[in-house]
Every structure is written in structure tokens, then in C-alpha cells.
C-alpha positions in Angstrom: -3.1 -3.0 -19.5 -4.0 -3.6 -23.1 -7.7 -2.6 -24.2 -8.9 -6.5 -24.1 -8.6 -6.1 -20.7 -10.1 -2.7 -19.8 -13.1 -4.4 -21.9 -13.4 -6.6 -18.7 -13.7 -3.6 -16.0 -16.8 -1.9 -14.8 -17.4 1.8 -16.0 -16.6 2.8 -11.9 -13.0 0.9 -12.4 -12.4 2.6 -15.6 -13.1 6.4 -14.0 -10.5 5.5 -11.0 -7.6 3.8 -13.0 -7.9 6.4 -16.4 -6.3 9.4 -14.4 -3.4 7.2 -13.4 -2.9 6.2 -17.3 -2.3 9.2 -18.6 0.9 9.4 -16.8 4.6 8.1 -17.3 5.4 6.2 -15.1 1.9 5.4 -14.0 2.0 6.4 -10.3 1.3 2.2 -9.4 1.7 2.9 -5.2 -0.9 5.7 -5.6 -3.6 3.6 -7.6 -3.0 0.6 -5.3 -3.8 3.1 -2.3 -6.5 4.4 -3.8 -7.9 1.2 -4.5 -7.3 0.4 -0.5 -4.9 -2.3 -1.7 -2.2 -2.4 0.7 1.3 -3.7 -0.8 4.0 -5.2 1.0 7.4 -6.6 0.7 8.3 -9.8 1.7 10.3 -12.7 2.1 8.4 -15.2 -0.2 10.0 -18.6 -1.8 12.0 -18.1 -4.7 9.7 -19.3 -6.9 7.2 -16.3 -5.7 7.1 -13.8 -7.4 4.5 -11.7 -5.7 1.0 -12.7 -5.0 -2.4 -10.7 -4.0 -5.0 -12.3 -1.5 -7.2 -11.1 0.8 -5.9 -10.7 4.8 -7.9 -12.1 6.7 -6.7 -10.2 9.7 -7.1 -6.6 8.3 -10.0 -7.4 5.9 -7.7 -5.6 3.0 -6.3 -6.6 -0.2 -2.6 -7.3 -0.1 -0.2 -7.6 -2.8 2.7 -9.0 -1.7 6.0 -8.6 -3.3 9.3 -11.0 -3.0 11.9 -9.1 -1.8 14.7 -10.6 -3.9 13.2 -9.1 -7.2 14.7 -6.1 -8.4 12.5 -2.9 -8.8 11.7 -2.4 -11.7 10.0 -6.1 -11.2 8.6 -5.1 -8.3 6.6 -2.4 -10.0 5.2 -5.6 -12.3 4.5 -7.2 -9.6 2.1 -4.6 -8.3 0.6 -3.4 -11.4 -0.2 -7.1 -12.1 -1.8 -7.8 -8.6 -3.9 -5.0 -9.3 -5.0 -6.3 -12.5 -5.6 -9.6 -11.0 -7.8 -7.5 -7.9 -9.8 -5.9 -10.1 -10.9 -8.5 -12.6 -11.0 -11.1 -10.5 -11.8 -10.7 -7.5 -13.8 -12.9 -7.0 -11.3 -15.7 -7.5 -9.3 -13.9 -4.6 -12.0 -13.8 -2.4 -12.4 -17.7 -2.7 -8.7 -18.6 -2.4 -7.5 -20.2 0.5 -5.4 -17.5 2.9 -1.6 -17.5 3.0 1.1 -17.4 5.5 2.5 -14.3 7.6 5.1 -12.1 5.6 
């Protein structure tokens, strides 16, 4: 995440997320639980790479990843859903709900 973007985040979502960047590899399955983002993978199109969106059924955040990308794409895939959950949020919230994995 460059510094543009941390511009955009709240001074609560900079205290959770700074611990987690002063690793190598960033620990991206432990933010994303501490963030009560659930992540999951799936069988999704192949033009889907991963998607985040808000289950209806749980009430969670999910982050959903295609199966068919390899892993270190897969560890994008998260860290980019998380981006996208915590600066826009709002844009999640309004989106319409997606099929089942």
C-alpha cells in the first residue's frame, strides 16, 4: 500500500494495519482476521479474479478468491480486497450481493 493510500485511512485503521507492515511477508490471513474479514476460496469465472462483498447471510465481509490463480496471486488478491474494505466500504455495502461459492 503506497502512502497515497494510507492518506485515505482513519487514524483507527492506521493503528490496526501498522503492526502487520512492519513485517516480511505481511502476515495478509492474520490482518484479514483481525479485521473480521473472512476469506475464501472459490470457484469463480475465469475472468474473476477475486472479489470482496458483504454476505448477506453471515453479515461479514468476504474476500473471495478464484481457485485457479496461483498463490502468490492469491495473496494479491487478499491484500487488495482488504484495501478495497477499508477505503471503500461504503461502495461494498451498496453493491448488489453475489452468488454462493
Amino acid at each position: 500500500m503506497n502512502l497515497a493510500a494510507l492518506a485515505g485511512l482513519g487514524s483507527g485503521q492506521l493503528a490496526t494495519i501498522a503492526p502487520y507492515l512492519e513485517s516480511c511477508p505481511v502476515q495478509i490471513g492474520e490482518l484479514a482476521r483481525e479485521q473480521d474479514v473472512a476469506v475464501r476460496i472459490c470457484r469463480l469465472d475465469s475472468r474473476i479474479s477475486g472479489q470482496v462483498l458483504l454476505d448477506p447471510e453471515s453479515g461479514r465481509y468476504l474476500i473471495r478468491i478464484n481457485r485457479r490463480e496461483a498463490r502468490q496471486r492469491q495473496r494479491f488478491i487478499i491484500a487488495r480486497g482488504l484495501a478495497h474494505f477499508l477505503l471503500h466500504r461504503d461502495i461494498i455495502d451498496r453493491s448488489p450481493p453475489a452468488g454462493q461459492c
